[in-house]
N, C-alpha and C positions, 0 to 999 in steps of 0.2 A: 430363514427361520429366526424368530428375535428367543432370549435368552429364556423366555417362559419356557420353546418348547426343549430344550435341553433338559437332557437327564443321564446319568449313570450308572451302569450296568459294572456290579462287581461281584466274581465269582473266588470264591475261595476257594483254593485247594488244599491239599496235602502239604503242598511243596510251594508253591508261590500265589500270589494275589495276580490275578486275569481282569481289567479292565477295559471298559470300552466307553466310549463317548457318544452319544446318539442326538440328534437334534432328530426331533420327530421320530419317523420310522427309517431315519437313514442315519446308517454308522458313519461314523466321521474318522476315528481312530481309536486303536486299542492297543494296548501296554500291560505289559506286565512288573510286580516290580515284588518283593520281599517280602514276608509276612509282617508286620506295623507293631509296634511298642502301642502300649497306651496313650505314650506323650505323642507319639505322632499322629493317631487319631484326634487326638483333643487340638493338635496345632489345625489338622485339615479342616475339622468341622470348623472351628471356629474363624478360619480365612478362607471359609467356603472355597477349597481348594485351589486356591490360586498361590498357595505357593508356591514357590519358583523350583523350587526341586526337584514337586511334585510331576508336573507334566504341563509345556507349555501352549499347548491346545487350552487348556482354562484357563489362563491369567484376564481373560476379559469378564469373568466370571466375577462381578464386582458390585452388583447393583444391589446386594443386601439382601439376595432372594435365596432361601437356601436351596440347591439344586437334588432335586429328588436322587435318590440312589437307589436301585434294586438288586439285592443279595440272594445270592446264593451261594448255600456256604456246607462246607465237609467238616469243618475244624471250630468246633465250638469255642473253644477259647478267642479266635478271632472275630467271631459272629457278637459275643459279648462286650467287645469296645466299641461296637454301633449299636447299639440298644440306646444310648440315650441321644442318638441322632433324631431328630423327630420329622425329617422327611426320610427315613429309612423303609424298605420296607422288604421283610423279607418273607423269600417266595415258597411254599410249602408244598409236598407231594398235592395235597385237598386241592392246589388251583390248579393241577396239571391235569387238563383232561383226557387223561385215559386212564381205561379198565385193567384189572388185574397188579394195581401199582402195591407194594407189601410193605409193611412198617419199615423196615431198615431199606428198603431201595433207597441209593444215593440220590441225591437230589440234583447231583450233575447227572448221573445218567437216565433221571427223568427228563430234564429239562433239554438236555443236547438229543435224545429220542425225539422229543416236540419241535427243537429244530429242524432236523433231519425231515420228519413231516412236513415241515414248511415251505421248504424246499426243493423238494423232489416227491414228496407224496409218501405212499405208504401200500406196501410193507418195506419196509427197512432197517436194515442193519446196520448199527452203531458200533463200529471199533473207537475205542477212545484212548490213545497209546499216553496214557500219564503216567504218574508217580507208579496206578495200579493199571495194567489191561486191563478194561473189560468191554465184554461184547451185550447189546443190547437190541434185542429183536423186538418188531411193533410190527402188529398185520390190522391193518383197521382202526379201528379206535382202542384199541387191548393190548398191552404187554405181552409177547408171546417167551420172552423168558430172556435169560443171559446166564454169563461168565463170567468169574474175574481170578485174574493171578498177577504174580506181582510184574510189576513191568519191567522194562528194556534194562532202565538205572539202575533199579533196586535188584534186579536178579545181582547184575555184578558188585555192588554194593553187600548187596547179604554173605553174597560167596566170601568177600576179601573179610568182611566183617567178623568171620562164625570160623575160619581157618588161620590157622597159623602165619602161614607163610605163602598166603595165594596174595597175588598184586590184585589191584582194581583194572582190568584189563578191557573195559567199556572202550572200544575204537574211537579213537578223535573225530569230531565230526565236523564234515567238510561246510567249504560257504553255502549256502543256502540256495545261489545258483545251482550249482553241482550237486548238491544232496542225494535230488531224486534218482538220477541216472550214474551214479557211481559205482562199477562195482569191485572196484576196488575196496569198499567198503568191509565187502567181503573177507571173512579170516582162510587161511587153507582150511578142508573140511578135516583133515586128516593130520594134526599141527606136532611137528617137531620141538614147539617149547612150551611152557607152562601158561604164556601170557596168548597165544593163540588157543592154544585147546582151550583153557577158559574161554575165549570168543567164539569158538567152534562150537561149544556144545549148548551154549546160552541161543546162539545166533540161530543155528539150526533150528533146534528144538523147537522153538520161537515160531520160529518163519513155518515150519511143520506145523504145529497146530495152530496156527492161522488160517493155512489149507485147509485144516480140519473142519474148523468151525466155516468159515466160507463155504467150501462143497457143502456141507450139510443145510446147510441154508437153502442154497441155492437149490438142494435136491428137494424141498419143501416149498421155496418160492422164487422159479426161476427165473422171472422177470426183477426180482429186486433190486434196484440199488442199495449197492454198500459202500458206506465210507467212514472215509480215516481220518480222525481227529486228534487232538490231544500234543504234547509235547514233545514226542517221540516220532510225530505222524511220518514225517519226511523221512527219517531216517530208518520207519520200517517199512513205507512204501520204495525205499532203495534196495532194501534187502529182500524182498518180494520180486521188485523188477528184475533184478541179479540172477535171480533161482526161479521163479516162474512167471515170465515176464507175460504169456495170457491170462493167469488172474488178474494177474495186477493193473493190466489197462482197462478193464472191466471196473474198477473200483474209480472211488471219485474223491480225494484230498478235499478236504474243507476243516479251515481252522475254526471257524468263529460258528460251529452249532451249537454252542451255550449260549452266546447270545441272540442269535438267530428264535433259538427257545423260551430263553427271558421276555425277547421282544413281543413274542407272541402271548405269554403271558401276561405282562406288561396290557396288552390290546384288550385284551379281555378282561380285565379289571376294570380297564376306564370305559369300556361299554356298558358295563354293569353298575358305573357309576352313574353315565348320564340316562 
């Protein structure tokens, strides 16, 4: 692929900036990195990303062209430092085709739903274990509705935040080899100190209505694939395998359905062009 067809695929979240690199329709690499100051925005556009900091997949990225970048963003304050990028181009529920989509639907769980489509077809079910859970159903070309609550982090985060004397007791998590099948992961269900029963009750809980919402699905559309996204993915498909390890091999880990959704997006714009 020569440098025309590169473009970049960047999704905002809550909590961190989700990048990917695409030459054509094929991802090349994807990074995550910080949410960006103003000055760093203005240094990137203007060395058309090839600073060295930045990610060294672009440093060839030299020829004066500026490389397209496609947004999608949760966090308006960061959406606003690429406004005056002018190969920007950011993606709104109106190009995501499908029915039943509502004013405040996040624009990630439109876009990783369109993934998820792309992939494996439709009806399916989007868990997306980020900053927030939420669960996103599509049967056809329509929204069939979701969830959301706060996620894996933020439950224990809120707890140590909003009490006195409770610790942050969010379980270390293992290398990434190991993640999925640990269960040691696991806190006792029934915990003799303050720092597991917080694990205990967030973990459960958790892992329980996930059950919930999965069977329900499933009792509605039992051929569907569901899968798991998001930054947490690993670490709730361990605690899934741990405690109900036949849902869980039914289910299908995929990181990258934002951009998988973006790309398809992306397709349909430039058809609509030529």
């Amino acid at each position: 692929m020569s440098c025309s067809d590169r473009w970049l695929a960047l999704s905002i979240g809550n909590s961190r900036l989700h990048w990917a690199a695409f030459s054509g329709n094929d991802l090349q690499q994807t990074w995550d990195t910080p949410h960006l100051s103003a000055a760093d925005v203005q240094q990137l556009i203007a060395t058309q990303f090839t600073k060295s900091a930045f990610h060294p997949s672009l440093h060839d990225n030299a020829d004066g062209a500026h490389m397209p970048l496609w947004i999608a963003s949760v966090v308006s304050q960061q959406s606003l430092l690429w406004q005056k990028y002018d190969a920007a181009t950011f993606i709104t529920l109106e190009q995501v085709p499908l029915a039943g989509l509502y004013p405040t639907l996040g624009i990630d769980r439109a876009i990783a739903a369109l993934g998820a489509i792309a992939i494996v077809g439709r009806p399916v079910l989007v868990i997306d274990a980020g900053t927030a859970l939420t669960f996103t159903g599509v049967d056809g070309a329509r929204l069939i509705g979701g969830a959301i609550l706060p996620g894996l982090g933020l439950q224990f985060q809120t707890l140590q935040q909003a009490t006195a004397a409770l610790p942050n007791a969010l379980p270390a998590a293992l290398p990434a080899s190991e993640e999925r099948v640990a269960p040691q992961l696991l806190p006792p269900r029934w915990a003799l100190n303050t720092t597991d029963a917080i694990a205990s009750g967030i973990i459960y809980t958790l892992v329980a209505g996930l059950q919930a919402f999965v069977n329900d699905w499933w009792q509605q559309f039992p051929a569907s694939p569901v899968l798991l996204t998001g930054g947490d993915r690993d670490r709730l498909y361990a605690y899934l395998t741990a405690t109900m390890p036949a849902m869980a091999s039914k289910l299908t880990v995929e990181p990258q359905l934002i951009f998988w959704g973006m790309r398809s997006v992306r397709g349909e714009s430039l058809k609509a062009e030529s």
